[in-house]
C-alpha positions in Angstrom: 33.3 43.8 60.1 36.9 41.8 60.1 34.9 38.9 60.0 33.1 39.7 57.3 35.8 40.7 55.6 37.8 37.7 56.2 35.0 35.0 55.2 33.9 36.3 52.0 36.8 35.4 49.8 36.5 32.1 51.5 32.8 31.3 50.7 32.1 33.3 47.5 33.6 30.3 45.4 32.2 27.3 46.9 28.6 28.8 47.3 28.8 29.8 43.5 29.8 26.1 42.9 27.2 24.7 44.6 24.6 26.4 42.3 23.1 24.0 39.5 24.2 26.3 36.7 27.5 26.1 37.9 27.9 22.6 38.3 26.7 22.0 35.0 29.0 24.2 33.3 31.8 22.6 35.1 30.9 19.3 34.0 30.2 20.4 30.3 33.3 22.3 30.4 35.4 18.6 31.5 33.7 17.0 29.2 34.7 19.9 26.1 38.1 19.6 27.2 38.3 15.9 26.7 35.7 15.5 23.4 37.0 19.1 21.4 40.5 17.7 21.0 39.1 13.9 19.7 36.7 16.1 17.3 39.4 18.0 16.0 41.3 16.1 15.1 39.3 13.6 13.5 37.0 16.4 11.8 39.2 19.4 11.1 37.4 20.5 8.4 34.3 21.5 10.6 31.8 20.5 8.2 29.3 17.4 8.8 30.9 14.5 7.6 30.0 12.6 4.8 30.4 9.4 6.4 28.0 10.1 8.9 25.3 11.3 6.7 22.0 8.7 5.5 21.2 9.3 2.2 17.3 8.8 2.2 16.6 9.4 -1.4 16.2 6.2 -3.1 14.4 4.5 -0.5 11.8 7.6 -0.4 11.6 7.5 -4.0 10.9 3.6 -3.7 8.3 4.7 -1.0 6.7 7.2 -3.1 6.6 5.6 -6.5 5.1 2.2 -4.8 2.5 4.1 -3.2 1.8 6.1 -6.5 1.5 3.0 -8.1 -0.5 0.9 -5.5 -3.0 3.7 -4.6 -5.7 2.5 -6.8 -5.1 -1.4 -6.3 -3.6 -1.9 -3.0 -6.1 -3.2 -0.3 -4.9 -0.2 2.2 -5.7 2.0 -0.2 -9.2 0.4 -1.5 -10.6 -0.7 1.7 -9.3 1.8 4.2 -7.6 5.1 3.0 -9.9 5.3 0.0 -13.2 5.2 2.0 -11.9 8.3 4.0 -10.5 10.3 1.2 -13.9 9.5 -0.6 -15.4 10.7 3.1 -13.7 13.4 3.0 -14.6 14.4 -0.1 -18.3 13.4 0.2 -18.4 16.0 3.6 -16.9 19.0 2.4 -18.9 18.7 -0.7 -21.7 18.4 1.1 -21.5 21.6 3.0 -20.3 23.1 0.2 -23.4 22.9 -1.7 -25.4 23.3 1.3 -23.6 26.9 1.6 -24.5 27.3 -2.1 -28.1 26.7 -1.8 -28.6 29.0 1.4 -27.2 32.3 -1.0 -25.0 34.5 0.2 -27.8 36.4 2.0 -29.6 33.2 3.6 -25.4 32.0 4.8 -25.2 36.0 6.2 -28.7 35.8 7.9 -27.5 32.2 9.1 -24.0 33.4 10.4 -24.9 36.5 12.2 -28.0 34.7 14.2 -25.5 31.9 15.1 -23.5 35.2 16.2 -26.4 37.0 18.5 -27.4 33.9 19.8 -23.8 33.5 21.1 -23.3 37.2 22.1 -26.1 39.6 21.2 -26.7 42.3 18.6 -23.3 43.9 17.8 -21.7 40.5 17.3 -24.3 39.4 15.0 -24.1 42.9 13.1 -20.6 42.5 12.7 -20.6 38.9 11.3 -23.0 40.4 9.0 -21.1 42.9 7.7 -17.8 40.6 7.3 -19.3 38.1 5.1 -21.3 41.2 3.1 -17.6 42.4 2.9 -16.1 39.0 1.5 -18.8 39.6 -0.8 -18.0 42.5 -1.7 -14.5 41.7 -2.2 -15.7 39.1 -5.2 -14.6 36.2 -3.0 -18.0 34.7 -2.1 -17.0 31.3 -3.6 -13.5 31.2 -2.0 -14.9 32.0 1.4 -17.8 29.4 0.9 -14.9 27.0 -0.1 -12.5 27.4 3.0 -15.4 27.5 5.1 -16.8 24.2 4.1 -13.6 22.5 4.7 -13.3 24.5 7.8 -16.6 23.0 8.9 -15.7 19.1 8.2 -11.9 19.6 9.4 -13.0 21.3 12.3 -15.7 18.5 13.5 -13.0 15.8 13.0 -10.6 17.8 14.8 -13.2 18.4 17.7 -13.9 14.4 17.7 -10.6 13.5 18.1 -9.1 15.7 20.0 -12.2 15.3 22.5 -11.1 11.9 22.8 -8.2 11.6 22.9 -8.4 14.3 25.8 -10.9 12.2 27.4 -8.4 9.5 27.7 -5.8 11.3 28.7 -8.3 13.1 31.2 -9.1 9.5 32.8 -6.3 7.7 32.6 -2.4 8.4 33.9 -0.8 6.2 32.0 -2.7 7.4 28.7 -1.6 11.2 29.9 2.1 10.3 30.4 1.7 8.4 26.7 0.3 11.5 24.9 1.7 14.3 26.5 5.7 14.1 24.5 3.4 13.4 21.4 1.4 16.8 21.9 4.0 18.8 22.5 6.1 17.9 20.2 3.1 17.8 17.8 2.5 21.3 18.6 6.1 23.1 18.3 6.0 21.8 14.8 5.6 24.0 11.9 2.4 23.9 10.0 4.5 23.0 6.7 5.7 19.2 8.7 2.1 17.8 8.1 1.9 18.5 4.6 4.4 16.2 2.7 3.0 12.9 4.8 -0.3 13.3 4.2 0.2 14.3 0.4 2.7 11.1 0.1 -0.4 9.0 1.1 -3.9 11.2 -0.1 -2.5 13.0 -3.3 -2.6 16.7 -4.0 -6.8 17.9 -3.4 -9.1 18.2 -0.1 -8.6 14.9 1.5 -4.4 15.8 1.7 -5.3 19.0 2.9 -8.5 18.1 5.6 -6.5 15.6 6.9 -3.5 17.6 7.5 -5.6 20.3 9.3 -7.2 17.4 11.2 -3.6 16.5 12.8 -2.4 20.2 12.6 -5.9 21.2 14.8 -6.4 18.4 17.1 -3.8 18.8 19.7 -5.7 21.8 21.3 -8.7 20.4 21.5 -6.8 17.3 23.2 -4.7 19.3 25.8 -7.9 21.4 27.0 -10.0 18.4 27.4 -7.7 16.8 29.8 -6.9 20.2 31.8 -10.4 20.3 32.5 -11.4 16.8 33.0 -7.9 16.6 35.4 -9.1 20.1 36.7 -12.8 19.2 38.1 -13.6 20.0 41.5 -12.7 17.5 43.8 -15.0 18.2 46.4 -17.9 18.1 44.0 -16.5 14.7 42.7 -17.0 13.2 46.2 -20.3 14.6 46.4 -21.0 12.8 43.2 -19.6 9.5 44.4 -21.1 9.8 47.8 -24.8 9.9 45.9 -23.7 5.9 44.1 -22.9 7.3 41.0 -21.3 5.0 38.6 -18.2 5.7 37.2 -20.2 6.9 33.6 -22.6 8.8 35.3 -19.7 10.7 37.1 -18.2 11.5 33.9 -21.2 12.5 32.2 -23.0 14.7 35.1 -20.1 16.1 37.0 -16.5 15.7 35.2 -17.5 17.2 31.9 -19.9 20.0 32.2 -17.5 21.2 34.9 -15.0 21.2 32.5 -17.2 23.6 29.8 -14.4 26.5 30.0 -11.9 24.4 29.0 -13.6 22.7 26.5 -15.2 25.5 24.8 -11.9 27.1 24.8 -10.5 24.2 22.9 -13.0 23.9 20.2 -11.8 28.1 20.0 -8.2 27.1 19.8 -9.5 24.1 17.5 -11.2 26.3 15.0 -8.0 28.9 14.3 -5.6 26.8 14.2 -7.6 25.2 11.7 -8.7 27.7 9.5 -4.7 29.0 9.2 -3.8 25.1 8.5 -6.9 25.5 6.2 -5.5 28.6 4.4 -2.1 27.0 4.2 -2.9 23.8 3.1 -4.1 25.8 -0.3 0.0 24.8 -1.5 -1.7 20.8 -2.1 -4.8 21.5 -3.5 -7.2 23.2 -0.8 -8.6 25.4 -3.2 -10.4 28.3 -1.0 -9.6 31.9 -0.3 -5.6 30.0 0.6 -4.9 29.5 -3.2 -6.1 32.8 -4.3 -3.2 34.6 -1.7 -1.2 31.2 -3.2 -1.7 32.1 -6.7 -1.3 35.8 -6.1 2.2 36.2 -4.3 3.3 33.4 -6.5 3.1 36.1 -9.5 3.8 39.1 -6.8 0.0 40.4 -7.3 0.1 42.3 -4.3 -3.7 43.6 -4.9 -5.1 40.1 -5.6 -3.1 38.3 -2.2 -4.6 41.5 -0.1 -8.6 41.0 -2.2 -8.4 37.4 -0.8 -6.3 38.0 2.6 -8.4 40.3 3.9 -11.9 38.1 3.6 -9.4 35.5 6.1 -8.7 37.9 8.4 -12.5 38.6 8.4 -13.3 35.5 8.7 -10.5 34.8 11.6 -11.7 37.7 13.6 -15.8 36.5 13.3 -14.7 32.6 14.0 -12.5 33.5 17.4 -14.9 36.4 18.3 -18.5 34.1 18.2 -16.4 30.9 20.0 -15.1 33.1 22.5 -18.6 34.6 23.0 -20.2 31.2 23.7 -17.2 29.7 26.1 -18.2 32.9 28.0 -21.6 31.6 28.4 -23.7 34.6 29.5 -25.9 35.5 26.6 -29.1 33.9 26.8 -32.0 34.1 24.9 -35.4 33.6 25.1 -36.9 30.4 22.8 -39.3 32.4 21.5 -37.4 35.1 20.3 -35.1 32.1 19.1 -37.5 30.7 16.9 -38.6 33.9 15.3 -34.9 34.4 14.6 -34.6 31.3 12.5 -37.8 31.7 10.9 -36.7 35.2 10.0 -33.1 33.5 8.6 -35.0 30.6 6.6 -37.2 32.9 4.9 -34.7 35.3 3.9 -32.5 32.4 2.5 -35.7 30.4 0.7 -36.8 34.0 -0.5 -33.6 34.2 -2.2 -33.8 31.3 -3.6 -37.1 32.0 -5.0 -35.6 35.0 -6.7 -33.0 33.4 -7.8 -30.3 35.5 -6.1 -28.0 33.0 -4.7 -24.4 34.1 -6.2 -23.2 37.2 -4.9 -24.3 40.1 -7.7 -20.8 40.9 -10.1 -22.4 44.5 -9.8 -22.4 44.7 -6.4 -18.1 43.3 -6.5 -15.7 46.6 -5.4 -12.3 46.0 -7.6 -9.7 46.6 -4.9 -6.7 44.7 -6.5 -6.1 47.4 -9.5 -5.7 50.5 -7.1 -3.7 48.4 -4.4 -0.8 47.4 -7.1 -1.2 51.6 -7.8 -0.4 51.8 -4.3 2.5 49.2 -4.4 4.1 50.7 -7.8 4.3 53.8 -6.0 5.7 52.5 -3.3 8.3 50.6 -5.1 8.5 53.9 -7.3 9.1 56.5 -4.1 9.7 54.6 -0.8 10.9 51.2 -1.9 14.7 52.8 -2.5 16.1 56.3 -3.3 14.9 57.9 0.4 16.4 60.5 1.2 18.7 60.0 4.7 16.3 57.5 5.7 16.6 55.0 2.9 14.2 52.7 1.1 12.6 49.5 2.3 14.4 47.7 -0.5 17.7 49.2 1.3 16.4 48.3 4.7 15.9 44.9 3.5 19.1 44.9 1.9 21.3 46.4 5.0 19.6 43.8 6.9 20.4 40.8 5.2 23.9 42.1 4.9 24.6 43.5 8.2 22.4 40.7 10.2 21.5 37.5 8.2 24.2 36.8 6.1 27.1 37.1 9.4 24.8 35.0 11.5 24.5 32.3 8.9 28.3 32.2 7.8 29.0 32.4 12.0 27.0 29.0 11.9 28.6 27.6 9.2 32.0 28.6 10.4 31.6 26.7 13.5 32.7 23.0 13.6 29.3 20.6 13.7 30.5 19.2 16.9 31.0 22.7 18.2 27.3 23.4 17.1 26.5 20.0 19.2 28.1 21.3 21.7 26.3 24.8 22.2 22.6 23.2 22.0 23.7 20.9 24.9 24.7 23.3 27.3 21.9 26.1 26.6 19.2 22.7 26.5 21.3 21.2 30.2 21.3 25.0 31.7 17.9 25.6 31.3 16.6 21.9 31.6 17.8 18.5 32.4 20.0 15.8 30.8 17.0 14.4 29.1 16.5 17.7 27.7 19.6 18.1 26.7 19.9 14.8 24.8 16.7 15.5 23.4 18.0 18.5 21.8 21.4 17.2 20.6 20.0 14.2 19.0 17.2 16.1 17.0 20.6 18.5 16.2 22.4 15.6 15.0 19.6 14.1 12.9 19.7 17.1 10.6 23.1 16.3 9.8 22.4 12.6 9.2 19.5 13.6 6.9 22.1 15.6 4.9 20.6 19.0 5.3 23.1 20.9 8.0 23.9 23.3 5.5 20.2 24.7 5.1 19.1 23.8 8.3 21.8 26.2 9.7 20.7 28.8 6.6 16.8 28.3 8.6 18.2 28.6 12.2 20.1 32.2 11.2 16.7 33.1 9.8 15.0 32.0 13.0 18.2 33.5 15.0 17.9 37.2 14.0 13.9 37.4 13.8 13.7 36.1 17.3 16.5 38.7 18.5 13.8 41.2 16.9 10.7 40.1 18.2 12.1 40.0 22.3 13.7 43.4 22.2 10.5 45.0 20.1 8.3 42.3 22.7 9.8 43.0 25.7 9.6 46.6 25.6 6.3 46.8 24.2 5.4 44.4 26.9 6.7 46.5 29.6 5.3 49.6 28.8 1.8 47.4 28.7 2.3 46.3 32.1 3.4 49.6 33.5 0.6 51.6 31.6 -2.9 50.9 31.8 -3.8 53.1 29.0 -0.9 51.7 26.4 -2.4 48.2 27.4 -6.2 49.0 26.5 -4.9 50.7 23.2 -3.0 47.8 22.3 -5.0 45.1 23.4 -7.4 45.5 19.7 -4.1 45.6 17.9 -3.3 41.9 19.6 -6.4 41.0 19.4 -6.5 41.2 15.6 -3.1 40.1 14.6 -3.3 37.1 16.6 -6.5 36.1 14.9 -4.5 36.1 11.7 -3.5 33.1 9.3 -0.1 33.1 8.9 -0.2 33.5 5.4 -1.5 36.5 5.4 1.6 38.2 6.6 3.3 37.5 3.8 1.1 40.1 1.7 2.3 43.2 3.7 6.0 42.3 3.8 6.3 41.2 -0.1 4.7 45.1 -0.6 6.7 46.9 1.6 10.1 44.9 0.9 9.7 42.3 -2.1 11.4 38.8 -2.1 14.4 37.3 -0.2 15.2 36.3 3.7 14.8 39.8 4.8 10.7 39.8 4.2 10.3 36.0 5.6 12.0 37.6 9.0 10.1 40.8 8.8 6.8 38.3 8.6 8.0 36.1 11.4 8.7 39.1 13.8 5.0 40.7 12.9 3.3 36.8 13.6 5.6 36.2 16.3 5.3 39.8 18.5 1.6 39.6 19.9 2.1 36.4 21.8 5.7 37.8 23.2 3.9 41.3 24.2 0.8 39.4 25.9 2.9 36.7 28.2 5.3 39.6 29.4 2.8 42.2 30.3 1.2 39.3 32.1 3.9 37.4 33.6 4.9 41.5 34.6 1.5 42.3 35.5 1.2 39.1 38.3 4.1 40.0 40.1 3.6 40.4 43.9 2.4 43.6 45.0 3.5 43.4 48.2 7.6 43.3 46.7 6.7 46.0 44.9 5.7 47.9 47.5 8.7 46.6 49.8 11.0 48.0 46.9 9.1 51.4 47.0 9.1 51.8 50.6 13.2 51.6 50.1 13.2 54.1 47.7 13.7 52.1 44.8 12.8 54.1 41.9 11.0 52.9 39.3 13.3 51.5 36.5 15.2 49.7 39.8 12.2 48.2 40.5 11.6 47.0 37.0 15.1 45.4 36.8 15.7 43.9 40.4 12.2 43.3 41.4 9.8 42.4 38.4 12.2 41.2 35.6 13.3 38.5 38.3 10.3 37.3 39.8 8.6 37.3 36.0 11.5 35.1 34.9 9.4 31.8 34.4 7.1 34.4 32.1 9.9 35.6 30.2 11.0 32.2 29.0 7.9 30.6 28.3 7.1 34.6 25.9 10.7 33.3 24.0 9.8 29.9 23.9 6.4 30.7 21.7 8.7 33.6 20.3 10.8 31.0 18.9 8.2 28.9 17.3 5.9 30.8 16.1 8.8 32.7 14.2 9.8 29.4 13.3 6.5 28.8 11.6 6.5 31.9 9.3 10.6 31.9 8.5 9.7 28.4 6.8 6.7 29.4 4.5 8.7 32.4 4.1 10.3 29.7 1.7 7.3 31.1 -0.9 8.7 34.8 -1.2 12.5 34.0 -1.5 13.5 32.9 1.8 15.1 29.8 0.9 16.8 27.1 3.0 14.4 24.4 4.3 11.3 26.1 3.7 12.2 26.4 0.1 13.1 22.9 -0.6 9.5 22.1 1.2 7.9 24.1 -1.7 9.7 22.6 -4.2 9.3 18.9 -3.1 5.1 20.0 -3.0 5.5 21.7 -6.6 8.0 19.1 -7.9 6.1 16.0 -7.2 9.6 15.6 -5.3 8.7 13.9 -2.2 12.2 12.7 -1.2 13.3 16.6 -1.3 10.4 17.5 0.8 10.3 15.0 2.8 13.7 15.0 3.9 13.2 18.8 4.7 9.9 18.6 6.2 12.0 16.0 8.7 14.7 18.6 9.2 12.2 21.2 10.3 10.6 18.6 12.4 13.9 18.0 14.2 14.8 21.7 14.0 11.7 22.9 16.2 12.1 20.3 18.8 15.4 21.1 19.2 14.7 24.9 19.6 11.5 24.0 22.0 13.7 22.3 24.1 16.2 24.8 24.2 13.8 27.7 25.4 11.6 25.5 27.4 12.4 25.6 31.2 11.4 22.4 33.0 10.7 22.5 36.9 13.9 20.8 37.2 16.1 23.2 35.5 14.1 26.5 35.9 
């Protein structure tokens, strides 16, 4: 026991030294001490210096107005760019009418045999009954619409990503090439790829197929080369030991070994491009996007919810009937097959014969009217005046005071060196150097773009929804994990609102609490909280029984073995559910720039409305910058973890 006693004091202070943490806070701590005073003095004020700031307007505006004025004379434009945008146009318009001549019965008979071939009767029934329902809804041309550019952007986004997956999937170098470019490509807010491909295409479908081409493809791209890395070795050598050539290998071994993976990303593929799709309705999409566009723009709550809810149909039908097939076991007989599509063509050419291919007005249920009933009385009885409890406007209102507003004046308050400063260390501690330069540069470029101010206005935003979305997360998550039963009643729930479009979260929130920052955080937290509840139950749910057990045999009880035995060992869990906490909120606080939430994602939609592409494209560049920086931030890397 003396000894013991005697060596603790000794050893407690070097062996805490010796940790990486440690070390690293020493060393940024020595290097504070000698940069803080230097900073200080030579920027007291605090705020980003002038000096130091690139003014990109006029050379933007040069940009802009040169390709405005060469688009219909340049050869780029007339040899190259033009014969896609006139591709583009030619494909979706193709499928377009094709949707149009089948009816809306022989496009439902279609969809749900596409569905039971995929995964049997009660699929194919409930495809069915979601397009009926978009019928119903009087959005049969909408839906038509954004699923004809869904089809075209979603076979582009399949091509390409499938190739550039196979390169990475064959090739080292290729994979150490693509993979920075993919994961920075897919931390970035759907917003980014609008201004650069409307700066080149125009406003209309080309812009927006294009940009759900880029937005969409990474998936595809990542799951290819997982599976194609991921192949069986030992069936591989099997392959080569029968003198396969190197073709042959890739074609009758490497890829249908790799079906899971691929199937999965042509799912991922397909709903991340139908929310690009939806999106994409701010440049010209047209589609079931610029109805909900059109309707919060003039705060129609029952007009965004007539056209949101046909996207979330068609969301849950899309993920539902791809997930079905990546599962592979439905099989059906040829046969039975080819009655099937018989039955499907003569129920669209008997349409057609009876000239019944629009959706009937008579058959069209008015929903709009009696939802903006619901809202006025909502606004009339719970949106202030509650008693004890408050209204939603107050809510909104207490928030923003009491949260946003002292988190964005905290930022501003703090010298932009200081802010440097803090994204270094939390980027080192949880990383490496290169992480850590990563994220101060991409920090320091929104200064020299000349947008700190709203940038910082964006990150309090992003700030206080993420504190939100890990404590509602993390809790919901644990109560998942511990309880079978709260797991299988929230797995629906999760199912659902991760199918959603991000857009359509807007509806809700501009109902229940109107315009402003306050209803672009609520949004965030609602889009952001499935994917944080999933990843901890998991990460919870994989710990090692056999420490659990260990704990219990100690007589740990069971909120001890929660915080000393699963919360640890889930860690790596727990980051990566605040890493996808943090951009997927960042995805929704910046179109939260449509409803009032201002900062970047406001001057976004005004450079889009404006014809101001310098405006935009300077904040489009900020929020490029702003998301890698957070990504790397709450990103763990092997070295660092």
């Amino acid at each position: 026991m003396a000894t013991v006693t005697t060596t603790a004091p000794r050893t407690a202070t070097p062996g805490a030294l010796r940790g990486a943490p440690a070390r690293k806070l020493l060393a940024l701590a020595l290097l504070a001490a000698l940069l803080v005073p230097l900073a200080h003095a030579r920027w007291a004020s605090g705020t980003w210096p002038t000096a130091l700031t690139v003014d990109l307007t006029t050379p933007l505006t040069d940009a802009s107005t040169w390709i405005i004025d060469n688009r219909d004379s340049h050869p780029l434009f007339l040899y190259v760019l033009g014969h896609v945008s006139n591709a583009v146009v030619l494909a979706v318009r193709a499928v377009y009418l094709l949707l149009l001549a089948a009816g809306w019965a022989g496009t439902t008979a279609f969809a749900a045999l596409i569905a039971w071939r995929a995964a049997g009767a009660r699929l194919a029934l409930g495809t069915a009954a979601a397009f009926l329902a978009c019928g119903a809804l009087g959005m049969w041309v909408p839906t038509m619409q954004t699923l004809a550019l869904m089809v075209v952007a979603v076979l582009a986004s399949v091509v390409v990503g499938a190739l550039l997956g196979l390169a990475a999937g064959l090739s080292d170098r290729m994979d150490r090439a693509l993979r920075p470019v993919l994961d920075t490509m897919q931390v970035l807010p759907a917003f980014a790829y609008l201004l650069p491909v409307v700066l080149v295409f125009g406003i209309g479908v080309p812009a927006a197929v294009l940009a759900t081409v880029v937005y969409a493809a990474p998936p595809m791209a990542r799951l290819t080369a997982l599976g194609l890395r991921g192949a069986d070795k030992e069936v591989l050598e099997a392959v080569d030991s029968l003198g396969a050539t190197s073709r042959q290998r890739l074609l009758t071994a490497r890829i249908p070994l790799a079906r899971k993976e691929l199937l999965l990303g042509v799912n991922q593929t397909i709903m991340m491009a139908l929310s690009m799709a939806v999106i994409a309705s701010v440049i010209g999409a047209g589609g079931l996007g610029d109805r909900v566009y059109q309707a919060l723009a003039s705060v129609d709550v029952g007009a965004a919810l007539a056209a949101g809810i046909p996207i979330v149909l068609l969301a849950v039908v899309l993920d539902r009937v791809t997930a079905a097939a990546g599962g592979g076991t439905r099989r059906t007989g040829r046969a039975l097959w080819a009655y099937a599509l018989a039955a499907a063509l003569a129920v669209a050419v008997a349409g057609r014969l009876m000239d019944r291919l629009d959706w009937p007005d008579a058959w069209v249920l008015e929903i709009a009217e009696p939802v903006n009933r619901a809202v006025d009385w909502m606004t009339a009885h719970l949106y202030s005046g509650v008693p004890v409890v408050g209204g939603t406007a107050d809510w909104a209102g207490h928030f923003t005071t009491w949260v946003l507003d002292p988190v964005r004046d905290g930022l501003l308050w703090l010298p932009w060196w200081a802010v440097l400063l803090v994204v270094a260390a939390l980027a080192w501690l949880i990383g490496t150097w290169r992480t850590a330069l990563t994220a101060t540069l991409a920090m320091a470029a929104i200064g020299v773009l000349g947008v700190w101010e709203p940038s910082l206005d964006t990150l309090s935003q992003v700030l206080a929804a993420v504190a939100v979305t890990l404590v509602m997360g993390f809790a919901t998550g644990i109560a998942a994990a511990r309880s079978d039963r709260v797991e299988r009643l929230l797995r629906p729930v999760l199912d659902v609102f991760q199918t959603m479009p991000q857009f359509v979260y807007l509806i809700p929130v501009v109902a229940l609490f109107g315009v402003g920052r306050a209803p672009a955080v609520a949004a965030a937290v609602v889009y952001a909280l499935p994917a944080v509840v999933r990843i901890t139950a998991q990460g919870l749910r994989q710990v090692d029984p056999a420490a659990l057990e260990s704990a219990r045999s100690l007589g740990a009880t069971p909120l001890q073995q929660l915080w000393q035995v699963q919360l640890p060992l889930a860690r790596r869990s727990l980051l990566l559910a605040v890493n996808q906490g943090v951009v997927l909120v960042l995805a929704v606080v910046i179109i939260g720039g449509l409803v009032g939430g201002g900062a970047l994602g406001y001057d976004v939609v005004f450079g889009l409305a404006q014809g101001d592409l310098a405006t935009g494209l300077v904040a489009g560049a900020a929020i490029v910058c702003l998301g890698l920086m957070l990504d790397r931030v709450t990103q763990p890397t092997r070295k660092g973890a």
